[in-house]
N, C-alpha and C positions, 0 to 999 in steps of 0.2 A: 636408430629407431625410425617406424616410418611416424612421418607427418600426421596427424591427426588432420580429418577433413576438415574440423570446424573447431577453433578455439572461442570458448568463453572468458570475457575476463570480467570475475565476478563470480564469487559461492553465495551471494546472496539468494533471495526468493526468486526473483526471474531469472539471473542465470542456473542454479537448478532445478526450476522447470522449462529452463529451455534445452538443459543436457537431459531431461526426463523424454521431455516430447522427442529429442535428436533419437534418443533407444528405441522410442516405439516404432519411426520412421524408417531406421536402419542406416543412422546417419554417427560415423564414429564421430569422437566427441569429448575433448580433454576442458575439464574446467580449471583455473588457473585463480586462486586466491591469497591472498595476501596475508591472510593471519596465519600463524603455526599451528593455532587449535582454533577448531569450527567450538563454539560454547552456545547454549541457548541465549542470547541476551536479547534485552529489550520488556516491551509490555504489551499490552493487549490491542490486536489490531483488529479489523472487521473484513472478513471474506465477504464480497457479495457474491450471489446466485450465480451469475456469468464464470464466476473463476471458480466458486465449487464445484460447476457442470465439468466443465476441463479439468480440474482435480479427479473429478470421478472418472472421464474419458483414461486418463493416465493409469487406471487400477487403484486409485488412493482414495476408497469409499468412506462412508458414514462412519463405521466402524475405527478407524482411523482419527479422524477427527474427531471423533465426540472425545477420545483420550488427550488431546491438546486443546479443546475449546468446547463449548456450547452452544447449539443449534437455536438461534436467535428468533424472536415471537413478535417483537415490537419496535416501532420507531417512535419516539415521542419526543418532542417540543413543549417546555412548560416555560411559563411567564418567571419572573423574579418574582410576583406574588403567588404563585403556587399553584396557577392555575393552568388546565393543560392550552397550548398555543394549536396544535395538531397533532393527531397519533394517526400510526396505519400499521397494520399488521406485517411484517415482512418474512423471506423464504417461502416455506410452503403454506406457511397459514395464510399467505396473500393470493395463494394457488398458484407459485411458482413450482414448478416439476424436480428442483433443488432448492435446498434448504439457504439462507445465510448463517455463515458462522462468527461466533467472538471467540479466537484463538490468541494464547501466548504465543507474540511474533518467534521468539526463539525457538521454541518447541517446533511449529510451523518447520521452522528454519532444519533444523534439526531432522524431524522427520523426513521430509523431499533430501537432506543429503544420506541417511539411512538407506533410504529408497533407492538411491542412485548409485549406491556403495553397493549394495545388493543386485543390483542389476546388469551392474558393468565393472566391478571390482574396486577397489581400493584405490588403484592408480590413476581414477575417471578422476579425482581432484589433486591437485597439486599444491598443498599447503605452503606456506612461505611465497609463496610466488606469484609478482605485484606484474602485470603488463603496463610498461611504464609509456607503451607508443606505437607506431603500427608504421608499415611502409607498405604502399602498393608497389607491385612490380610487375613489370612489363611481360610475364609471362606468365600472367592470368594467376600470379597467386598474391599473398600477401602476409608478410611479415611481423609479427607481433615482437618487441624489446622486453625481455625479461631480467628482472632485478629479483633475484634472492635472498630469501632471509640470512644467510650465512654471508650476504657481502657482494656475490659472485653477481655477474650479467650473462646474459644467453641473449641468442636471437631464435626464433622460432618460426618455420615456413606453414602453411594453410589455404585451405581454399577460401575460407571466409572465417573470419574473427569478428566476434560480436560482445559490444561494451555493455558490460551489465556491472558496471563500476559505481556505482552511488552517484549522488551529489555531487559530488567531488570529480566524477569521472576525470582521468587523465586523456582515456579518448575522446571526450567531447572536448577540451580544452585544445587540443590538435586538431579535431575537424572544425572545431569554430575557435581561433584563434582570440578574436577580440571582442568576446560573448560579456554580457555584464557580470557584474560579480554579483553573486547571494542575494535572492530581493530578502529584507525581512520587511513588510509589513507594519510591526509595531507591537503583535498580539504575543504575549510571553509565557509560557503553559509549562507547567509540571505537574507532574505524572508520578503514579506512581499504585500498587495496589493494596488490598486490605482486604481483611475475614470481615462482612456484611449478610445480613440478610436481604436476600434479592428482592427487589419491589416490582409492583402492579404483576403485568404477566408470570414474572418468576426469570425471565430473559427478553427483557426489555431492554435497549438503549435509550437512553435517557440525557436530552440536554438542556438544563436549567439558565436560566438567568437571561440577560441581554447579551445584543451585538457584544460590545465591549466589557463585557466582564458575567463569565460564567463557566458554568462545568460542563462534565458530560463525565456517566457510568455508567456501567454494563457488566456482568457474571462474565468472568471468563471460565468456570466452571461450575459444574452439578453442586448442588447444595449435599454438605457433610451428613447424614443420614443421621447421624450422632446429635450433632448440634444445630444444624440448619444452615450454620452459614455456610457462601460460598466464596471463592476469590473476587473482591470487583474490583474490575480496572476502572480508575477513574483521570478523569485529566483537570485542572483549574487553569484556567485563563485569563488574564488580563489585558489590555490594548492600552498602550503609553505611547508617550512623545518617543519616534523612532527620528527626529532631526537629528540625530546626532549618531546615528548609524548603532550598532551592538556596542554594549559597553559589558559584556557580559563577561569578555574572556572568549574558554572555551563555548562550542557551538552545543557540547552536552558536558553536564556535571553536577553531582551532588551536592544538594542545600538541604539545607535542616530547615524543618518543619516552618520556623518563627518568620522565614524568609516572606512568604506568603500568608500563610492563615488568618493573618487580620485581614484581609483583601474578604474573606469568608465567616469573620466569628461570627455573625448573627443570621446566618444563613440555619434556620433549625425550620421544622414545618412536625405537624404532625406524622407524616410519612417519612423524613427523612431527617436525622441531626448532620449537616454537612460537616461542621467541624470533626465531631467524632468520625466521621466515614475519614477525612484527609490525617486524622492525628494517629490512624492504624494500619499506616504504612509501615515500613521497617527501614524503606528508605525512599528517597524524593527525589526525580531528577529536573533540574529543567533545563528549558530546549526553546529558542526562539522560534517560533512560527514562520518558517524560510520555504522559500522556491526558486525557483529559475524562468526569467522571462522564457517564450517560445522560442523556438530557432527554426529556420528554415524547413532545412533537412533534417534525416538521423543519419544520412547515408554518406558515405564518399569512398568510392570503391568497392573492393567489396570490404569497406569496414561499416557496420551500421551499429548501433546504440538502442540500449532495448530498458526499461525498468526506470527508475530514479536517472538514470543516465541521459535518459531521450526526452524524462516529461519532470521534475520532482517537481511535486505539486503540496497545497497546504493538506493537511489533515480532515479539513471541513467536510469532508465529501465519503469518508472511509474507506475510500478507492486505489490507494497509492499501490498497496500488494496487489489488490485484485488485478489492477490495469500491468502491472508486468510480470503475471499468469498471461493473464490475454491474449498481450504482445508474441510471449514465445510460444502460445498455440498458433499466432495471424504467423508470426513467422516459417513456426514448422508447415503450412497450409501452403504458404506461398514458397518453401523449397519444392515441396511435393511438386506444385505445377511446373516451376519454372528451373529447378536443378540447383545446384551449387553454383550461383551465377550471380551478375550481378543486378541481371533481371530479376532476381526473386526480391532480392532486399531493397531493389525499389518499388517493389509491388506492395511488401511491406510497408515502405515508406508514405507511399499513394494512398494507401486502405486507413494508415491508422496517426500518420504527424499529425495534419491539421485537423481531423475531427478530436485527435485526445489537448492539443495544445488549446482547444478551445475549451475544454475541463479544465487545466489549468487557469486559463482566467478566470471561468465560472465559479472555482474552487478558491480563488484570489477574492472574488467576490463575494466571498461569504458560501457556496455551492447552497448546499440545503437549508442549513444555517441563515439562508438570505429571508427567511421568514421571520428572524427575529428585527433586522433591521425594517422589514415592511414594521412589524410593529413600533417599533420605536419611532422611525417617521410620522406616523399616525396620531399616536398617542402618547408619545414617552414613554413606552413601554406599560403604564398602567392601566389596566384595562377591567372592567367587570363583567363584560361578555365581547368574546372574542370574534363572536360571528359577527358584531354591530362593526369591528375593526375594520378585521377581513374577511369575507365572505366564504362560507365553506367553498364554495366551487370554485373560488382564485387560488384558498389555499392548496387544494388536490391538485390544479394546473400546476402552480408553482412546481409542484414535488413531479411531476407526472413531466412535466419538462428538463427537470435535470435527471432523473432515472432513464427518459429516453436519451441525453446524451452521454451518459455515461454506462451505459449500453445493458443495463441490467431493468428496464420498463419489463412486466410481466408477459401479457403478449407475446409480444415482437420475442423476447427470449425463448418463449415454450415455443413459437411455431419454427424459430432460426436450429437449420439441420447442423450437426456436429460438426464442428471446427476441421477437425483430423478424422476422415472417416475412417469409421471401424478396418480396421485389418490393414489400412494403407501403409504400402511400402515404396521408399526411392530406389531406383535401380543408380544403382554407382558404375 
């Protein structure tokens, strides 16, 4: 068999859409994943604008996504008394040229490998099959270790192999050997979603409470024509004594309702009964609030690290899919200039480590969410007019400075020219 130019390792969301962008390019392109069956799992994630423009570049329009998620109206911030802290309109209602979406991550998931199964066949993924290590060699290529579900090991040759392995990555554990382990933070969130009727806009994002203890929900689909309601994802959170590192177990798994809900029984308001919104789940998972300090690099050789593998970052920011869309469009941009080389993927490196590692702390920090701790500083969070707090125009900066780092500010996005220009192709 010949070598594929470019292995992925990883069927998550940025490794295929980094084998989506490889097709457009004209870059052969094997992806390599570790489970036996690709399934929809997970819950409701948030596309911002930047990674649905590139979704659309790729052929995967409107149409497409409205069937896995809903085309998102609102950002909002409300106090633990009920009152709103900030709102701003988002996607096109904010006069973005692309909408934001709230899609089911697995559906998502599901979709992009559909897409990629249709466009380069069946054999473009390799189910069962974990890349457990990589070897550069001295004549310009590089070798990826393969472990099979059936037991079996392979080595596999490439022009360049790229980690799109999770959290977890085993290539990042190889390229940075003595990296820290799992930050968690302290903040403990489950998740989980329900039949609701949608509030304010109808597709608003919605995050209630304080720093340390609050929710956040959102439609991840069209209201039932029938009945009104529609799916919301919702998430609850908490922040505890982390001195003592995870005492959880597993890093995801299912708990029953009782686990949490008192954290929330008297959470009721005229617009919203929170209890009943978390008690019409069917099931509940939770998940420590984890990331990984920055590293240096993503690069060593030609292996470089792309998605959850180069940046996982907290959930505060709703950027973690967006930003490794991004990556494999910075990266297809920077093969285009610079070839199958090792020039490309330090161009890569250069363009996007340190501006996205600085998200990561931002997002460590609370990201957007840092407007409830300004509250809370101020006031203790109780407040009867919120302008006396914080001022309209600190609170727009605040937001206006983490959407310019995280690369989706309105402006700067509508006037920035296509990642992958139309029709571009690599000559091999």
């Amino acid at each position: 068999m010949t070598d594929p130019q470019v292995m992925i390792a990883g069927g998550g969301i940025g490794g295929l859409a980094l084998a989506l962008t490889l097709e457009q390019i004209g870059v052969p392109c094997v992806v390599c994943e570790s489970v036996r069956e690709l399934k929809p799992l997970g819950v409701g994630i948030n596309l911002q604008p930047n990674a649905v423009r590139e979704l659309f570049d790729l052929g995967i329009g409107a149409e497409a996504l409205d069937r896995i998620g809903l085309a998102a109206r609102e950002w909002a911030l409300v106090g633990r008394n009920g009152q709103d802290i900030y709102a701003e309109p988002r996607g096109r209602a904010a006069g973005c040229n692309w909408p934001q979406y709230a899609v089911h991550r697995g559906r998502l998931q599901m979709l992009l490998y559909q897409q990629l199964r249709d466009r380069l066949g069946a054999a473009a993924v390799q189910l069962g099959t974990r890349v457990t290590g990589y070897r550069n060699n001295a004549d310009g290529t590089v070798t990826a270790l393969l472990s099979r579900a059936d037991g079996s090991t392979a080595e596999q040759g490439a022009t360049l192999l790229i980690g799109a392995d999770g959290i977890h990555s085993t290539l990042r554990a190889q390229m940075h050997p003595d990296q820290p382990p799992i930050h968690w933070g302290g903040a403990v969130m489950w998740r989980g979603t329900a039949k609701a009727r949608p509030i304010r806009t109808g597709a608003s994002f919605v995050g209630l409470g304080t720093h340390r203890h609050r929710m956040v929900f959102y439609p991840i689909s069209q209201p039932d024509p029938d009945t009104g309601l529609a799916t919301i994802n919702w998430i609850a959170e908490v922040t505890v004594d982390n001195s003592q590192g995870w005492q959880g177990g597993d890093w995801t798994r299912k708990v029953p309702l009782e686990t949490f809900l008192p954290h929330f029984a008297d959470w009721r308001y005229d617009w919203l009964d929170a209890p009943a919104l978390l008690a019409g789940a069917e099931e509940v998972w939770e998940y420590p609030m984890i990331d990984r300090d920055p590293i240096p690099t993503w690069v060593d050789g030609r292996c470089a690290l792309l998605g959850d593998a180069a940046h996982a970052m907290y959930p505060t920011g709703s950027n973690g899919a967006t930003q490794a869309i991004v990556d494999a469009r910075v990266l297809g941009a920077c093969l285009l200039e610079h070839g199958l080389t090792p020039e490309a993927l330090q161009a890569y490196d250069d363009r996007l480590c340190g501006p996205i590692s600085e998200v990561v702390l931002r997002n460590r920090g609370a990201g957007p969410f840092g407007l409830l701790n300004l509250v809370d500083e101020r006031c203790g969070g109780d407040f009867d007019d919120i302008d006396a707090v914080i001022p309209p125009d600190e609170r727009a900066a605040f937001m206006a400075s983490y959407k310019a780092a995280a690369g989706y500010a309105v402006d700067r996005l509508n006037a920035a020219p296509p990642t992958i220009p139309p029709g571009a192709r690599l000559s091999l």
